[in-house]
C-alpha positions as CSV (number, residue, x, y, z in Angstrom):
1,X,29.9,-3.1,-55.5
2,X,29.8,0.3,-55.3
3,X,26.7,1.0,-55.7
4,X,25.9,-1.3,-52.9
5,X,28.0,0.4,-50.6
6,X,27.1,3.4,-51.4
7,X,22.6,2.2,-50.9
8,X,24.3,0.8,-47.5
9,X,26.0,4.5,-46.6
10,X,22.3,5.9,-47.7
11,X,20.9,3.2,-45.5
12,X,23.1,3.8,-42.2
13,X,23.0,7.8,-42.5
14,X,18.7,7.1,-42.5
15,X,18.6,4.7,-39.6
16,X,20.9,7.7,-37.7
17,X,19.1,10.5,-38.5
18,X,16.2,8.5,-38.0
19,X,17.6,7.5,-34.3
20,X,18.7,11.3,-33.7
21,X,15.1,12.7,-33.8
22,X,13.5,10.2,-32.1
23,X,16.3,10.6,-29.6
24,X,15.8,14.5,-29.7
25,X,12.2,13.9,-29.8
26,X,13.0,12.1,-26.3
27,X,14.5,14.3,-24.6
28,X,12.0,16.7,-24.9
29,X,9.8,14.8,-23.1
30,X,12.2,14.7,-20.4
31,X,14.6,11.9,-21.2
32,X,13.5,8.1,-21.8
33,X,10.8,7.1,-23.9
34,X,8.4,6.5,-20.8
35,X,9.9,8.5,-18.6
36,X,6.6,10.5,-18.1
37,X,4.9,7.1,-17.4
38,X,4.6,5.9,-13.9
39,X,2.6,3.3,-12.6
40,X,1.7,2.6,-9.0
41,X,0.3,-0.9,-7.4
42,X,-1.9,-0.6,-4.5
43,X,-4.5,-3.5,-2.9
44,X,-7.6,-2.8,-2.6
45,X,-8.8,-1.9,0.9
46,X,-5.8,-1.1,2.6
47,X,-6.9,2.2,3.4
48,X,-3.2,4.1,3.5
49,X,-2.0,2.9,0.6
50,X,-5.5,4.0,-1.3
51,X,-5.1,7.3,0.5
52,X,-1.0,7.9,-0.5
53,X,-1.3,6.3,-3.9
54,X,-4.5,8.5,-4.6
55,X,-2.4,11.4,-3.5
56,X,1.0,10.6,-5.4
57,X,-1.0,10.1,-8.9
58,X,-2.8,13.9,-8.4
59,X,0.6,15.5,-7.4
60,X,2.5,13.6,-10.1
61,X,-0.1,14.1,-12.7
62,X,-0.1,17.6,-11.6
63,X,3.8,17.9,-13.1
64,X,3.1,16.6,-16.4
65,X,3.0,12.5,-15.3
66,X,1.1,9.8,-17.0
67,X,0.2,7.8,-13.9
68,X,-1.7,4.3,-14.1
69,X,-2.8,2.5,-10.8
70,X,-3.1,-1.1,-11.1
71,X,-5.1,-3.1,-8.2
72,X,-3.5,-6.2,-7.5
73,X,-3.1,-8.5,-4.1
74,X,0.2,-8.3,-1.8
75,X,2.1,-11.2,-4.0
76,X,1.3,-10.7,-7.4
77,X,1.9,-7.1,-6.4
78,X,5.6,-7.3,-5.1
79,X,6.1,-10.0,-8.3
80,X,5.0,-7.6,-10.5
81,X,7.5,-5.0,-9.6
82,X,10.3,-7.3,-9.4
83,X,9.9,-8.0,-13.1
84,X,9.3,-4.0,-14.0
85,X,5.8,-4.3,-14.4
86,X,4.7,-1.5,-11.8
87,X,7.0,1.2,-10.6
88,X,5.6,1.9,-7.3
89,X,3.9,1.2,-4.2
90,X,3.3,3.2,-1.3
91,X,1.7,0.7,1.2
92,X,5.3,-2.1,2.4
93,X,4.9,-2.7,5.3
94,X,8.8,-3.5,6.6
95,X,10.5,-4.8,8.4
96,X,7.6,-7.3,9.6
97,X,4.7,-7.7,7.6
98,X,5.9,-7.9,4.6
99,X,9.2,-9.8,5.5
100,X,8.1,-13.2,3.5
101,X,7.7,-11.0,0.2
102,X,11.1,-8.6,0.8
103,X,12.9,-11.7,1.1
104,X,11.9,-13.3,-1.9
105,X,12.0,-9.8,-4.0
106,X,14.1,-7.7,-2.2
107,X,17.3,-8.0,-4.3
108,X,15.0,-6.6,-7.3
109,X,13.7,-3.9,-6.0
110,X,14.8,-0.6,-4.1
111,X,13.4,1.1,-1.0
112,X,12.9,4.9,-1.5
113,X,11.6,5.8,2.1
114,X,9.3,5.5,5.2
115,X,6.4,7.5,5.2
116,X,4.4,6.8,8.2
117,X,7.3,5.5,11.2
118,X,4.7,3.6,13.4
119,X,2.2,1.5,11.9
120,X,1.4,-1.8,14.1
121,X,-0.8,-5.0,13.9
122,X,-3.9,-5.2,15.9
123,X,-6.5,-7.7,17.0
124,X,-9.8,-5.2,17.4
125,X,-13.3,-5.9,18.9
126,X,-16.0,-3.5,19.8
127,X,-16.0,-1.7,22.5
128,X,-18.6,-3.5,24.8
129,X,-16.5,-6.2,24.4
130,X,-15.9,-8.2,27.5
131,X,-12.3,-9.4,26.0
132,X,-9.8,-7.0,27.4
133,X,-5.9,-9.2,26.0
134,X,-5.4,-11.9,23.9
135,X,-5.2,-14.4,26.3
136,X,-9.2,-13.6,27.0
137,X,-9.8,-15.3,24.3
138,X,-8.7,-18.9,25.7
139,X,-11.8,-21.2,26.0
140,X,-13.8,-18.6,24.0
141,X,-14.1,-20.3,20.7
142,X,-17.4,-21.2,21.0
143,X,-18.7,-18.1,21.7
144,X,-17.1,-16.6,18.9
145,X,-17.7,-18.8,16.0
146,X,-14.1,-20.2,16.2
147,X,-13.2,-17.3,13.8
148,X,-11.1,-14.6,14.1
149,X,-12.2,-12.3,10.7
150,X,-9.8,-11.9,8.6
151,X,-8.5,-10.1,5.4
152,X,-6.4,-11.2,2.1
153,X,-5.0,-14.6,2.8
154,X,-1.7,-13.1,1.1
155,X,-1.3,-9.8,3.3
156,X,1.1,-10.3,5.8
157,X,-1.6,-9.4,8.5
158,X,-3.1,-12.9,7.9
159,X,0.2,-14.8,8.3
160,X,1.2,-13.5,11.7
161,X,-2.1,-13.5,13.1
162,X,-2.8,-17.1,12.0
163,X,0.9,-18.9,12.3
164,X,2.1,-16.4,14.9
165,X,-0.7,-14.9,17.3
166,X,-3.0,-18.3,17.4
167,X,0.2,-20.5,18.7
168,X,1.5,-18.1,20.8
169,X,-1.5,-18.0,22.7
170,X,-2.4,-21.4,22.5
171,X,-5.9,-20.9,20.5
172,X,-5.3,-23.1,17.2
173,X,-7.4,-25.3,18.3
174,X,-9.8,-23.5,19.1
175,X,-9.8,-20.9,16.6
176,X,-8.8,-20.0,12.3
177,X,-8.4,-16.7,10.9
178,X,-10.7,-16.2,8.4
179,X,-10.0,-14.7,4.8
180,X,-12.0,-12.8,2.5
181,X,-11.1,-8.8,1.5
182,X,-10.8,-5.9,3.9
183,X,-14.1,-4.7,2.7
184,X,-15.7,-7.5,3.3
185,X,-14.4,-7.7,7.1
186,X,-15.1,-3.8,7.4
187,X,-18.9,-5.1,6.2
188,X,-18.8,-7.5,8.8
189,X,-17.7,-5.8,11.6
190,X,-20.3,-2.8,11.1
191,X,-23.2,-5.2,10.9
192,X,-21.9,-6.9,14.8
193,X,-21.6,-3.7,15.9
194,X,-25.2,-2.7,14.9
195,X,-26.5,-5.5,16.6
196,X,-24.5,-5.6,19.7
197,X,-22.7,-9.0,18.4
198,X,-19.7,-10.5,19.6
199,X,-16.9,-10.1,16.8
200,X,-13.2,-10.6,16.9
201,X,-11.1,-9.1,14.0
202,X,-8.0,-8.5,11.9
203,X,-6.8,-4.9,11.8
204,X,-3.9,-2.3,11.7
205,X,-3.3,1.0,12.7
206,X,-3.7,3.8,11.0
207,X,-7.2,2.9,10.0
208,X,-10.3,5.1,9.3
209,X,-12.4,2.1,11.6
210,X,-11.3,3.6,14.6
211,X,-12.6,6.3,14.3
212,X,-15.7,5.5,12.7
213,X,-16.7,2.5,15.0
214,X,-16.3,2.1,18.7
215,X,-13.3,-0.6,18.5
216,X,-10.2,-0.9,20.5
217,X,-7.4,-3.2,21.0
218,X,-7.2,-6.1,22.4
219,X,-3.5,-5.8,24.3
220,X,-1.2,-8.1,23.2
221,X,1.5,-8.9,26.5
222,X,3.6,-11.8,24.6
223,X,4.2,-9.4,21.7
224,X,3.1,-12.1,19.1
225,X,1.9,-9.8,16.6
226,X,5.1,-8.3,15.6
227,X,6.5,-5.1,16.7
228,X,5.0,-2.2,14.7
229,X,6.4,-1.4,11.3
230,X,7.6,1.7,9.1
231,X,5.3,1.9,6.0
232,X,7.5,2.3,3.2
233,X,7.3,3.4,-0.4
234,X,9.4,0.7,-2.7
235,X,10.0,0.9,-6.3
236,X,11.1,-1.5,-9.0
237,X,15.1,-2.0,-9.6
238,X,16.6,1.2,-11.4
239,X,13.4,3.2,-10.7
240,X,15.9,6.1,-8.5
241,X,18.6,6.3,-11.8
242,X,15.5,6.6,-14.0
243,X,13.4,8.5,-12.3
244,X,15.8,10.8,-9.6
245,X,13.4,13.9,-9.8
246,X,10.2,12.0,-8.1
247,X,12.6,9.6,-6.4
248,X,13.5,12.5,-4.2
249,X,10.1,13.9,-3.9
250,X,8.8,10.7,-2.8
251,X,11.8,10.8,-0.2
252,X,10.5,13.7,1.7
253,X,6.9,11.7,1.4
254,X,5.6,12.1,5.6
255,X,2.3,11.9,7.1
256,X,1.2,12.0,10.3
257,X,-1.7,11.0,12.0
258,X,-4.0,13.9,11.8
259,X,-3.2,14.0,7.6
260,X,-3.3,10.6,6.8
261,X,-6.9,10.2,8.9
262,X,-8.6,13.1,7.5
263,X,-8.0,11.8,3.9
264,X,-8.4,8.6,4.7
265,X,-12.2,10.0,6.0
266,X,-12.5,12.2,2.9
267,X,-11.8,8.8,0.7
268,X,-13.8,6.1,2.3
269,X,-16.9,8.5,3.6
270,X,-17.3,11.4,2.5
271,X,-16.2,10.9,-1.5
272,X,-16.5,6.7,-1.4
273,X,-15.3,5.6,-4.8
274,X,-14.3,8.9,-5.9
275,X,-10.5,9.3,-5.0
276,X,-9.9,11.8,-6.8
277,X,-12.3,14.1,-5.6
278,X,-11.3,13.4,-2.0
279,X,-8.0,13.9,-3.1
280,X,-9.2,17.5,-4.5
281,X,-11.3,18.4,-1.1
282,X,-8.2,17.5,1.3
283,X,-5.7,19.8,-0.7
284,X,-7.8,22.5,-0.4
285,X,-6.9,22.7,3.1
286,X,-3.4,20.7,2.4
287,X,-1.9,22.6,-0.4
288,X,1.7,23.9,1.4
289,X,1.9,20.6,2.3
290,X,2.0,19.2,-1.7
291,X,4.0,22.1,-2.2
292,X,6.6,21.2,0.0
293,X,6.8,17.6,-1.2
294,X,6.9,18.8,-5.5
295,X,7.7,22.3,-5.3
């Protein structure tokens, strides 16, 4: 019996030691065992959350971070956070857009800030565009293909324009949102506006397209596409207790116009499908700025 106890002592004052080091080992890495790991959701062709998540993974990989971005749509997104699968995402739109997917997630996840204080939802078409308000469009359909072009059938942008803006305005009978992916609406829009075509779309502001193409607004006097929201970065339940050193970084996170536009330009024109290099050219004129935010 003794000699039992005494293989079970032996045992217990392994595991411990055993437990210590890794512990130790731990903390030398800064505390939990992934607590250099961070990953961030964005979607795919929302151009602010490309531009602020490309940002976030340079500046965090720049303080020793491990940083994966995972592309995934709106829901699968904001489900994947609310089980601890991503940590981040820059691009929640709140109060409005995104109000479907905060009230079904909310309670499992946290908000950390606003970054950009204004951002609204638009109905664009190009400039020669005879259109001038939403109500223009009224006995239009024809004209227009009966198609107002869309995005991702889960973004927000396609719920309020299709069960919102259609009704309000009395054009869903004459007229659908249609989905696809922001790139392909972006494709769409560019080839109408090379050949003088009528098109109506989807959009948002801030967006590169404006000022790239000749598009404007079509003005929206019953307010039926929401008032404009704050875009907010969210994070997973717990992600402030685990992580309170980039949790208050990503609290001073701001942009304004004139920043968020010329990356956005460095990332979709200049340096298409190389973020990080467009990431690399704007902090070369936007360094104080990163410094400010990190130290």
């Amino acid at each position: 019996m003794r000699s039992k106890f005494k293989g079970l002592t032996v045992a217990a004052l392994t595991l411990t030691l055993g437990l210590s080091a890794a512990a130790c080992g731990d903390s030398d890495s800064g505390g939990g065992g992934n607590d250099k790991e961070i990953t961030i959701g964005v979607v795919s062709g929302w151009a602010e959350g490309e531009a602020a998540t490309a940002l976030w993974k340079r500046l965090l990989t720049d303080k020793g971070y491990k940083v994966e971005v995972k592309n995934l749509d709106t829901g699968p997104l904001y489900a994947g956070m609310s089980k601890g699968d991503v940590d981040l995402f820059v691009d929640s739109w709140l109060p409005g857009t995104h109000e479907d997917y905060w009230k079904q997630y909310g309670d499992k996840l946290e908000k950390v800030g606003v970054w950009y204080d204004s951002a609204p939802l638009t109905i664009a078409v190009p400039n020669y565009s005879p259109l001038k308000t939403l109500d223009d469009l009224k006995g239009k359909g024809g004209q227009y293909g009966g198609k107002i072009v869309g995005i991702e059938k889960s973004s927000g942008l396609y719920r309020v324009s299709q069960e919102e803006m259609l009704p309000a305005y009395g054009l869903k009978d004459e007229y659908k949102v249609t989905t696809s992916s922001t790139a392909a609406m972006l494709t769409e829009l560019k080839k109408s506006i090379d050949a003088k075509k009528d098109i109506v779309v989807t959009l948002w502001r801030p967006h590169w397209a404006y000022t790239k193409y000749p598009i404007r607004d079509l003005q929206d006097p019953k307010g039926a596409m929401g008032k404009p929201d704050g875009i907010n970065t969210i994070a997973r339940k717990d992600f402030g207790k685990d992580q309170p050193e980039v949790t208050g970084w990503l609290k001073k996170f701001r942009m304004d116009d004139k920043q968020l536009g010329s990356l956005e330009d460095l990332m979709e024109n200049q340096y298409k499908g190389k973020p990080d290099q467009a990431v690399d050219a704007w902090l070369k004129s936007n360094q104080s700025y990163a410094t400010s935010l990190t130290g």
